[in-house]
C-alpha positions in Angstrom: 77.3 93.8 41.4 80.2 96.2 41.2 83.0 95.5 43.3 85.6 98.5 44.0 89.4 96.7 45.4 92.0 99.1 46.4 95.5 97.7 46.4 97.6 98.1 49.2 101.3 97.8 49.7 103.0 98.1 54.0 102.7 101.9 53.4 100.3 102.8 50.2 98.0 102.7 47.6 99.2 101.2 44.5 96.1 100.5 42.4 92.6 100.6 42.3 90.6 98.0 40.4 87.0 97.7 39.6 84.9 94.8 37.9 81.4 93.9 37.7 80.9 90.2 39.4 78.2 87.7 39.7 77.0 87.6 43.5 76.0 83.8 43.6 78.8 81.8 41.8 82.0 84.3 42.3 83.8 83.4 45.3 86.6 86.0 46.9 89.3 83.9 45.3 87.7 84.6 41.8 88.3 88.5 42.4 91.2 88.1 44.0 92.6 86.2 40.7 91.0 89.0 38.8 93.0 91.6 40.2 95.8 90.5 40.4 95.8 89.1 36.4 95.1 93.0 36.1 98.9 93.7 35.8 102.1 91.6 35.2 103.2 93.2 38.6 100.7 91.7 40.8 100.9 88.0 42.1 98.3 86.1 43.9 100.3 84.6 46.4 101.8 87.8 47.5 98.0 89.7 48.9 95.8 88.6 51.0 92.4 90.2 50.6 90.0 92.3 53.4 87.2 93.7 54.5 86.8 96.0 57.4 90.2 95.0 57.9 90.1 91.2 58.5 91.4 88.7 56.3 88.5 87.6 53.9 87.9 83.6 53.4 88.3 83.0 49.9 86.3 80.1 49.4 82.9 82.3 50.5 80.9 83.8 47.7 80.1 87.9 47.1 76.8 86.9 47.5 77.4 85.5 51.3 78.8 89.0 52.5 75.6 90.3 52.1 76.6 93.0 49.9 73.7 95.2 48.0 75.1 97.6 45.5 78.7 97.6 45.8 81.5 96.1 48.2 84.9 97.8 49.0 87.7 95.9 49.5 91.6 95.8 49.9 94.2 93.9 48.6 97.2 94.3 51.2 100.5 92.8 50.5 101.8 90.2 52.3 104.5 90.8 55.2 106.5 88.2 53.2 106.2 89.8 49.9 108.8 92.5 48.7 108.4 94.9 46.0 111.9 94.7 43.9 112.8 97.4 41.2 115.7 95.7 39.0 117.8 97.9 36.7 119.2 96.2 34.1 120.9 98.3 31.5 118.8 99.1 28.8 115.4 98.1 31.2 114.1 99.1 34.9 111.8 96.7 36.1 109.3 96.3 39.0 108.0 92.9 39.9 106.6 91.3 43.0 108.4 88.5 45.1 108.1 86.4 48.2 111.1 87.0 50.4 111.8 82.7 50.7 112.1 83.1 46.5 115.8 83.2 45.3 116.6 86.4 43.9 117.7 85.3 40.5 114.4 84.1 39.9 113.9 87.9 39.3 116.0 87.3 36.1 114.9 84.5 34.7 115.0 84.4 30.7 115.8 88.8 31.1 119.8 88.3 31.9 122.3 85.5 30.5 123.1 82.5 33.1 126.7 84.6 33.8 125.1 88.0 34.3 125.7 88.9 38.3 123.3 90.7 40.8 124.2 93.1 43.4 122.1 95.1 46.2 123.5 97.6 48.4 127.2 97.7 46.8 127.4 93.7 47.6 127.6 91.2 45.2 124.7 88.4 45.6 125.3 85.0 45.1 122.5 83.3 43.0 121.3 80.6 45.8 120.7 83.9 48.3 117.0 84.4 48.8 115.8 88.1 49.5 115.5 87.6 52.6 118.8 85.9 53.5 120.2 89.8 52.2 118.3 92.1 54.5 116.1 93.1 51.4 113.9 96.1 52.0 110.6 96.9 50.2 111.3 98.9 47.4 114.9 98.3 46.9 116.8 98.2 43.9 118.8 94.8 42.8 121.4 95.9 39.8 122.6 94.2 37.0 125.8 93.4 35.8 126.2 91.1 32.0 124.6 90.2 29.5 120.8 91.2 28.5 118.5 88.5 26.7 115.7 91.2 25.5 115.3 92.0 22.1 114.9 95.5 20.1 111.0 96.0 18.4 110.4 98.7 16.2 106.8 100.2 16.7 105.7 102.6 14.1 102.9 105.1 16.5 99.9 106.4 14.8 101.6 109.8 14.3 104.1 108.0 12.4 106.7 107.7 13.9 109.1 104.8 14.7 110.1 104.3 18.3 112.4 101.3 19.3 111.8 99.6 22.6 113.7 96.8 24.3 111.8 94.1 25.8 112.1 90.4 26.8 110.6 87.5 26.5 108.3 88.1 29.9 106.5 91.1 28.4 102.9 91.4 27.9 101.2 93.3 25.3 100.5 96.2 28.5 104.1 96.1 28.9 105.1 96.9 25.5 102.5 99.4 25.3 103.8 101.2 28.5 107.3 101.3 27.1 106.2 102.9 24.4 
C-alpha cells in the first residue's frame, strides 16, 4: 500500500514523502520514523502525525484505518518545535529543535567550546533554552569563533574540483546538496 505524507510546518508545506508500506505489521510510528529519517532536518519528536486532522495513535497499524489503495497523511510540527537557521561563517544551517532544548545544542561538534551565539543583536548565554529568548520560528541564531568543519575536495563528473566545508554531523545528502 502506498502511503502519500505531506509535511507541515505552523504555516506551510515543507516536504512531501511517499513509501510503499505493509498494511498488517506497519504501525503509524513505523512511517512516522520513515519520514522523518528521510532528511537530517526532520526529528521525530518534533511532528505529530494526522489524519483528517486529528492526531493519529501510533501504536495502530495502516491496516486498522481501513485504508484501500492509498492513505494521505500530515506530518505537522509540533507547537514546541522551532525551525532554527544558524549561520556560521563558512556554513548556513537549518535544523529542527524543541523549544525546552538549550540552544548550543544547535552547535554541538560544528563550533569550538568558546565560539558565542547571538539572536536578535543579543548575545545568548549557553544555558538559555530557545524559549527562555523569545525565539520565533524561522529565526536566525549567528555565530561568532571558531568553526570545527573540515574542507573536502569533490572532483564532479564534469571534472571539476569543487571544495565544500562540512562537519562532522553531515550525511552523505548533505554533502551532496552542498555540492
Amino acid at each position: 500500500m502506498r502511503i502519500d505524507i505531506s509535511i507541515k510546518s505552523k504555516t506551510n508545506s515543507m516536504f512531501y514523502f511517499q513509501k510503499l508500506f505493509e498494511p498488517a505489521i506497519t504501525t503509524m510510528e513505523d512511517v512516522k520514523k520513515a519520514v522523518t529519517a528521510s532528511s537530517p532536518l526532520y526529528r521525530v519528536d518534533c511532528f505529530d502525525l494526522y489524519l483528517d486532522d486529528k492526531i493519529v495513535d501510533l501504536k495502530s497499524t495502516i491496516e486498522s484505518f481501513g485504508f484501500k489503495k492509498k492513505a494521505n497523511l500530515e506530518l505537522k510540527l509540533k507547537d514546541n518545535a522551532v525551525i532554527v537557521n544558524l549561520e556560521c561563517d563558512p556554513i548556513k544551517k537549518k535544523k529542527l529543535f524543541l523549544k525546552s532544548e538549550k540552544i548550543f545544542s544547535l552547535v554541538d561538534g560544528i563550533l569550538a567550546p568558546e565560539a558565542k551565539l547571538g539572536y536578535k543583536g543579543d548575545e545568548v548565554k549557553r544555558e538559555q533554552t530557545f524559549e527562555e529568548i523569545g525565539f520565533q520560528d524561522g529565526g536566525v541564531i549567528i555565530s561568532e569563533g571558531p568553526y570545527l568543519g573540515f574542507k573536502v575536495y569533490v572532483k564532479t563528473l564534469t571534472g571539476k574540483t569543487v571544495e565544500i566545508i562540512v562537519d562532522t554531523g553531515y550525511l552523505i545528502e548533505d554533502v551532496k546538496s552542498a555540492i
